[in-house]
C-alpha positions as CSV (number, residue, x, y, z in Angstrom):
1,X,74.4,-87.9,100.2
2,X,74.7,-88.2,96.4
3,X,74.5,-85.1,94.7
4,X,71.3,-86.1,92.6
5,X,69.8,-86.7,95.5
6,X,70.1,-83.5,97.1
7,X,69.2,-82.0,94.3
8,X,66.4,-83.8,94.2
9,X,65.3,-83.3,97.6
10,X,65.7,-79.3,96.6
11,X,63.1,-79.7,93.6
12,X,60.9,-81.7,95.5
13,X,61.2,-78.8,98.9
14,X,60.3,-76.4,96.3
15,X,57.4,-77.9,94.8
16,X,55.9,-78.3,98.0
17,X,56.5,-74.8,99.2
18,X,55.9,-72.6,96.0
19,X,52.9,-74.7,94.3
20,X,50.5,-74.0,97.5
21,X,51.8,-70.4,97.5
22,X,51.2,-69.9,93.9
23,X,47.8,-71.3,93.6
24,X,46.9,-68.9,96.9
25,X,48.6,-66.1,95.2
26,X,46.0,-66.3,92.3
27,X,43.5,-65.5,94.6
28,X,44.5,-61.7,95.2
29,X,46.7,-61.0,92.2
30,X,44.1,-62.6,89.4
31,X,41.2,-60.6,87.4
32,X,38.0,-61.6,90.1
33,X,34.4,-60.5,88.4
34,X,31.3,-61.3,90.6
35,X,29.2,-61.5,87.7
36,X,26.2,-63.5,87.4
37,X,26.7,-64.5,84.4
38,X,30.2,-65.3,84.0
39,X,29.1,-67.9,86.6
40,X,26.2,-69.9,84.5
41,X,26.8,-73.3,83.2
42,X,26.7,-73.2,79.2
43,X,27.1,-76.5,77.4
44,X,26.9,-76.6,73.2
45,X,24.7,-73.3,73.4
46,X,21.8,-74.5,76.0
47,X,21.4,-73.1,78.8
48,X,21.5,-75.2,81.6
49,X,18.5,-75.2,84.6
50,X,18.4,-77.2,87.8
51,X,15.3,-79.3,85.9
52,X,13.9,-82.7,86.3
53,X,16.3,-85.6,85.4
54,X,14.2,-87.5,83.4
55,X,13.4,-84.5,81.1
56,X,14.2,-85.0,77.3
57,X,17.4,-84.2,75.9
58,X,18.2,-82.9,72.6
59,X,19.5,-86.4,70.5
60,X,21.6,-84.6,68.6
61,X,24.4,-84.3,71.2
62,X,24.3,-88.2,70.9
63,X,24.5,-88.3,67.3
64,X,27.5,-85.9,66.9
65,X,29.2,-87.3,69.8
66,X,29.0,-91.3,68.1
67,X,29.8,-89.7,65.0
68,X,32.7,-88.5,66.5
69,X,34.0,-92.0,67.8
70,X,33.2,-93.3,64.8
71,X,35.3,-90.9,62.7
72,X,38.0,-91.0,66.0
73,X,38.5,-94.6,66.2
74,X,39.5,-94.3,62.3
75,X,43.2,-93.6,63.9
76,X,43.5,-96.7,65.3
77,X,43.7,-98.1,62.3
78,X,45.9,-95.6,60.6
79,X,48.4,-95.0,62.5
80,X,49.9,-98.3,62.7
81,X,49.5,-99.1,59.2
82,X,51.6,-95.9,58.7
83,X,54.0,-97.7,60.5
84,X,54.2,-100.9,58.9
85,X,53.6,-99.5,55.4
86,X,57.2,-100.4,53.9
87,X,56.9,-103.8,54.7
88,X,53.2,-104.3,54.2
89,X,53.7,-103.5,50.8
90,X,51.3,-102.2,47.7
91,X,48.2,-104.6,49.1
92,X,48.1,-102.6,52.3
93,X,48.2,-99.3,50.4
94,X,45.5,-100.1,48.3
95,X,43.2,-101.6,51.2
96,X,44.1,-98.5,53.0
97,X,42.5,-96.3,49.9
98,X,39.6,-98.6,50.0
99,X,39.5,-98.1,54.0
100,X,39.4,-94.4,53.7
101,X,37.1,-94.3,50.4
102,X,34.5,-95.8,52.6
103,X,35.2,-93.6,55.7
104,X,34.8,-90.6,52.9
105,X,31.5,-92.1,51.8
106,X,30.1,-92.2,55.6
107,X,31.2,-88.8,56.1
108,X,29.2,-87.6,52.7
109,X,25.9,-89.7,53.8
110,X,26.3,-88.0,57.1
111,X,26.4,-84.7,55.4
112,X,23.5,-85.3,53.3
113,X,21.6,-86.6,55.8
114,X,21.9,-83.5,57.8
115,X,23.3,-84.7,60.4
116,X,26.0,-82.3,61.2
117,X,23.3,-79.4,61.0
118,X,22.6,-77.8,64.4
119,X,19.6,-76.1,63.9
């Protein structure tokens, strides 16, 4: 056998053995609290109840996370511009100011709008 390969097959021994062991290690040498609430589910600052599906749901999650994509997706664009900007040339730096003034001026009508406020 090929060096690498044993040394390989050591890695790959150990992984097997020591992950298992670590992960049951946690068990008895990690902090454990049998708090109650430590336990509850808390998502954006509502508490979450074992309700009716079909209940309504605050929009507002929605709105900040489309927002989110929105702004997010902006990247895509960016980056390989950012790239490509030597031989684009002056064009592409000016569309690219134009780009971002309007991503600035959906950002300020969001703001205004009130969007981003939580309560």
């Amino acid at each position: 056998m090929t060096d690498s390969l044993v040394l390989a097959s050591i890695m790959i021994a150990a992984l097997v053995i020591l992950l298992p062991l670590l992960f049951h290690l946690t068990k008895y040498l990690g902090a454990s609290s049998d708090n109650v609430r430590k336990n509850e589910t808390v998502e954006g600052g509502i508490r979450l109840v074992h309700k009716d599906a079909f209940e309504s749901f605050n929009v507002k999650f929605f709105l900040i996370g489309i927002i989110f994509l929105i702004f997010d997706v902006e990247i895509l664009f960016m980056f390989p511009w950012a790239m490509n900007l030597r031989e684009l040339g002056l064009f592409a730096l000016i569309e690219m100011f134009v780009f971002i003034a309007l991503l600035l001026a959906g950002l300020i009508y969001v703001y205004k709008s009130g969007i981003l406020k939580w309560t």
